[in-house]
C-alpha positions as CSV (number, residue, x, y, z in Angstrom):
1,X,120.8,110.7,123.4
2,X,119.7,113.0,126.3
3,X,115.7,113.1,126.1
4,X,113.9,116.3,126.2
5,X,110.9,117.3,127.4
6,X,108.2,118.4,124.7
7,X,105.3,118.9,126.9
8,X,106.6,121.2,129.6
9,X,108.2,124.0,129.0
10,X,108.7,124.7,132.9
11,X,110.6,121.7,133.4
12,X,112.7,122.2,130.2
13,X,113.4,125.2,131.4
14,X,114.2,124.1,135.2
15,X,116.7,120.9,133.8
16,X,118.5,123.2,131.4
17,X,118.8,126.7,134.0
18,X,119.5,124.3,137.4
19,X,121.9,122.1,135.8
20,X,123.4,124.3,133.3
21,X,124.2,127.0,135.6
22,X,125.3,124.6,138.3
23,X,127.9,123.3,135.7
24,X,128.5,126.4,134.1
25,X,130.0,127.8,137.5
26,X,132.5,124.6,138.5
27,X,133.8,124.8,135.3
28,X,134.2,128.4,134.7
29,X,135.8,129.1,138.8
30,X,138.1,126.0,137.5
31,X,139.3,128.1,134.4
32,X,139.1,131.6,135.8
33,X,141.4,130.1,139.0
34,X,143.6,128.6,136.2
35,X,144.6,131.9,134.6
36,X,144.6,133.5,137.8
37,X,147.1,131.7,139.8
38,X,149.2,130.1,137.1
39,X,152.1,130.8,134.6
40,X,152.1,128.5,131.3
41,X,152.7,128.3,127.8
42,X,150.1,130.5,125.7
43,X,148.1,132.1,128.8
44,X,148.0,135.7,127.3
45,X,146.8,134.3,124.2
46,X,144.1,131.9,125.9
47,X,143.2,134.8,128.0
48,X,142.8,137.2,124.6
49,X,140.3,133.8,123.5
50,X,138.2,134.4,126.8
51,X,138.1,138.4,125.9
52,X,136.7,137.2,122.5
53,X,134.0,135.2,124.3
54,X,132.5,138.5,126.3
55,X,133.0,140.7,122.7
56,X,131.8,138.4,120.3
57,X,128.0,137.8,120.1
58,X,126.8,134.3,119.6
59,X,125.4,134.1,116.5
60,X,129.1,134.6,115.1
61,X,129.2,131.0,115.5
62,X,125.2,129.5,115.5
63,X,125.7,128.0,112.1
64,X,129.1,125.9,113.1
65,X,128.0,124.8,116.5
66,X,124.9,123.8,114.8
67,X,126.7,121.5,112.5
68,X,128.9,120.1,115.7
69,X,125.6,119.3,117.4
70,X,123.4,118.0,113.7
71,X,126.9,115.9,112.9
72,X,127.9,115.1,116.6
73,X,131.0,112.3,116.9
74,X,131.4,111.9,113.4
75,X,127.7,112.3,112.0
76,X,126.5,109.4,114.1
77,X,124.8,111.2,116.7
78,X,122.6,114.3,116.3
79,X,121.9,116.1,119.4
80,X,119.6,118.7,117.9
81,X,116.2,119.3,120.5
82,X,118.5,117.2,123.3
83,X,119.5,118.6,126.5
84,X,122.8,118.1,125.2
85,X,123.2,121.2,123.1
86,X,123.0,123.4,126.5
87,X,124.7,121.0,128.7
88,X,128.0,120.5,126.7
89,X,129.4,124.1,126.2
90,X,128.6,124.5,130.1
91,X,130.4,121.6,130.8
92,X,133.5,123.0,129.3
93,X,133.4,126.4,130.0
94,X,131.6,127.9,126.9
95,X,127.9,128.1,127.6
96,X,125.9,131.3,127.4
97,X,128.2,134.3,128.7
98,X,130.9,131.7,129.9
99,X,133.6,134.4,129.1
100,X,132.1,136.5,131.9
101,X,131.7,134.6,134.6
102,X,135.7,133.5,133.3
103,X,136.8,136.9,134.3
104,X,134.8,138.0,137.5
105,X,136.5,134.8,138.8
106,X,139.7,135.6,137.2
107,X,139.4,138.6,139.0
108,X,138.5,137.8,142.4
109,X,141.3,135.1,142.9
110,X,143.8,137.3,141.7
111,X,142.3,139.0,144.8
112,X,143.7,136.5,147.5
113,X,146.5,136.2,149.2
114,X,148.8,134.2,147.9
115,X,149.7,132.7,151.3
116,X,146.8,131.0,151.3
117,X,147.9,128.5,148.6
118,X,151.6,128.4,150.2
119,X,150.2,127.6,153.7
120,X,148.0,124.7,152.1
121,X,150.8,123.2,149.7
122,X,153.0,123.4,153.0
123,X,150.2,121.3,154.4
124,X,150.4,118.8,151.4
125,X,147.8,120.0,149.2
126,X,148.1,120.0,145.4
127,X,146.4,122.2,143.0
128,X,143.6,120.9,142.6
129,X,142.8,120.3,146.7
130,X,144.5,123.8,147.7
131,X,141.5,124.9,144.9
132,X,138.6,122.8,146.6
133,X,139.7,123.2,150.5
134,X,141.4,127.0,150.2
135,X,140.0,128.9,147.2
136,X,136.7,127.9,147.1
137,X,135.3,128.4,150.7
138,X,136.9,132.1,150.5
139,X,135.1,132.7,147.5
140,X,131.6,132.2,148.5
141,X,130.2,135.8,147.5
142,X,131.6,135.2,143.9
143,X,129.9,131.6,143.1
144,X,126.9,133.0,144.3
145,X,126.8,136.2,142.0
146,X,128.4,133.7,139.1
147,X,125.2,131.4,139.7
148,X,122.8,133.9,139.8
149,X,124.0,135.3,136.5
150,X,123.9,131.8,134.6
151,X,120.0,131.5,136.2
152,X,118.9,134.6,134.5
153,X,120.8,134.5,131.1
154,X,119.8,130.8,130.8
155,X,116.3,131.7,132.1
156,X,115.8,134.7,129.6
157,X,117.3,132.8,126.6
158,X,115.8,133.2,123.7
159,X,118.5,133.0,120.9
160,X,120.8,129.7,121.2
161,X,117.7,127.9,122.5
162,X,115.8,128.5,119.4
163,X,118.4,127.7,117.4
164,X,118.8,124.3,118.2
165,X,115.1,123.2,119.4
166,X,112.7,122.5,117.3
167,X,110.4,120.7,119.3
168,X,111.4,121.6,123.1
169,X,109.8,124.7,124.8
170,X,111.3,127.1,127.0
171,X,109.5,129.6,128.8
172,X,111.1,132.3,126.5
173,X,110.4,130.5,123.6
174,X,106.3,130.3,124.8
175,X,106.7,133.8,125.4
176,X,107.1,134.4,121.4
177,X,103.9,132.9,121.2
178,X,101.5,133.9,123.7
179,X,99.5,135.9,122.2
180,X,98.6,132.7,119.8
181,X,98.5,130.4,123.0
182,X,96.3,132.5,125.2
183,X,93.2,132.9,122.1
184,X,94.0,129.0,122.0
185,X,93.4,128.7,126.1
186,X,90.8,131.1,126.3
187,X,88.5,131.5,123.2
188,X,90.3,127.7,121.2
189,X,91.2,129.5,118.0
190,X,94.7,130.8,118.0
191,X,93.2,133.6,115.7
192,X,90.6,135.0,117.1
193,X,89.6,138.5,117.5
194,X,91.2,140.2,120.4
195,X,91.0,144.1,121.3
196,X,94.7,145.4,121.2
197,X,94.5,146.6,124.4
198,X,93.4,143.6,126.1
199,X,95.8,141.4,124.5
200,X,98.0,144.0,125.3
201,X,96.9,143.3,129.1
202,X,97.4,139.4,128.7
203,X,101.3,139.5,127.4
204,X,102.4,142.1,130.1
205,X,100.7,139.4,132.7
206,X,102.6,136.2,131.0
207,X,105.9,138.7,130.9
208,X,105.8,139.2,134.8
209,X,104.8,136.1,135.7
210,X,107.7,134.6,134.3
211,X,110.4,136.9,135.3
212,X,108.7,136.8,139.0
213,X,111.1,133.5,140.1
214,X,114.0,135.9,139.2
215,X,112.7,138.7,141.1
216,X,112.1,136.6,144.1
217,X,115.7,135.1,143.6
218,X,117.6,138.5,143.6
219,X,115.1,140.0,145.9
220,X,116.7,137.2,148.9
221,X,119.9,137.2,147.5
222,X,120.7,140.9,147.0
223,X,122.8,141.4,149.6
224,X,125.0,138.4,148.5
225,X,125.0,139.5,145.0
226,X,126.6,142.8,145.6
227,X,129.2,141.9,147.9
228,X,130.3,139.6,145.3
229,X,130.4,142.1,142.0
230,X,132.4,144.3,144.3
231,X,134.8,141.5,145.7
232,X,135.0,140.7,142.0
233,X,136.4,144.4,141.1
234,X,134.1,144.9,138.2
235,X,132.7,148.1,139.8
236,X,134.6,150.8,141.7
């Protein structure tokens, strides 16, 4: 059973946004090359599944996933409050907005020359290496905006991580209660007497500071970021 963090929600939130989004991207540029590039059995209808994923909001399916995770491999493992309930869905391509990133890279290797892949299985390649030595180094601009995506949706989560933690802390799940945690920090009683104005103050300060590693992120990466949503053709 993965262990989880209970003290810290900054490193809860680093292990699950890192690795999450690190895993969420492999997986998801191996699916969206899949329905790009190939013809089989049930494609349309697998591609109509992935349209479902970007229209349908999560909580559609909270209470069965739940049950999956409370009753995992039978009912002998429960990986409610583990890692596990984050690193599993983007592991196979069906973490948080996993249908999105599906279909920007969809998209952008429909984009590419197909000679690419004839020149590399002229050279020996197979599928899978024409993927990692031809398709991937061409499509540098859309794992980057894929990645950066996955960091802030798994950064600003709020939903699917309080559904299955009870005792693990995010930094968006702090943020639910910080007006309660800064009367414990500052004055030691959660309900003390605060102006509204200064407690006002206090949650627009714990609000910036933690969206400011986001900020910083795109701020270096913008550039990147918008050559790959228009390589992508979701705009224009």
């Amino acid at each position: 059973r993965p262990p989880a963090n209970h003290a810290n929600p900054l490193v809860n939130t680093l292990v699950i946004n890192i690795g999450c989004s690190l895993f969420q991207v492999v997986t998801c540029a191996i699916t969206g090359y899949g329905f790009a590039r190939f013809r089989f059995k049930g494609k349309s209808l697998m591609f109509g599944i992935v349209i479902l994923m970007i229209l349908v909001p999560k909580q559609v399916i909270s209470i069965p996933l739940y049950m999956t995770f409370r009753n995992f491999l039978f009912g002998s493992v429960n990986l409610i409050d583990t890692y596990a309930v984050m690193y599993l869905p983007a592991m196979t391509a069906n973490g948080i907005r996993a249908g999105l990133m599906i279909f920007i890279f969809r998209q952008f290797f429909r984009g590419l020359p197909k000679e690419l892949e004839d020149a590399a299985y002229l050279d020996g390649c197979g599928p899978l290496a024409t993927f990692f030595k031809v398709m991937v180094p061409n499509a540098g601009s859309s794992f980057l905006t894929v990645f950066l995506f996955s960091i802030v949706w798994y950064w600003n989560d709020y939903y699917v991580a309080s559904a299955f933690f009870q005792n693990t802390k995010t930094i968006a799940l702090v943020l639910q209660n910080l007006s309660n945690t800064i009367n414990l920090a500052v004055f030691h009683n959660a309900n003390a007497n605060v102006s509204a104005r200064e407690k006002i103050v206090w949650l627009e300060a714990g609000c910036l500071i933690s969206i400011t590693p986001m900020l910083i992120l795109y701020t270096c990466l913008q550039k990147y970021f918008t050559e790959g949503i228009e390589r992508s053709g979701l705009v224009g």
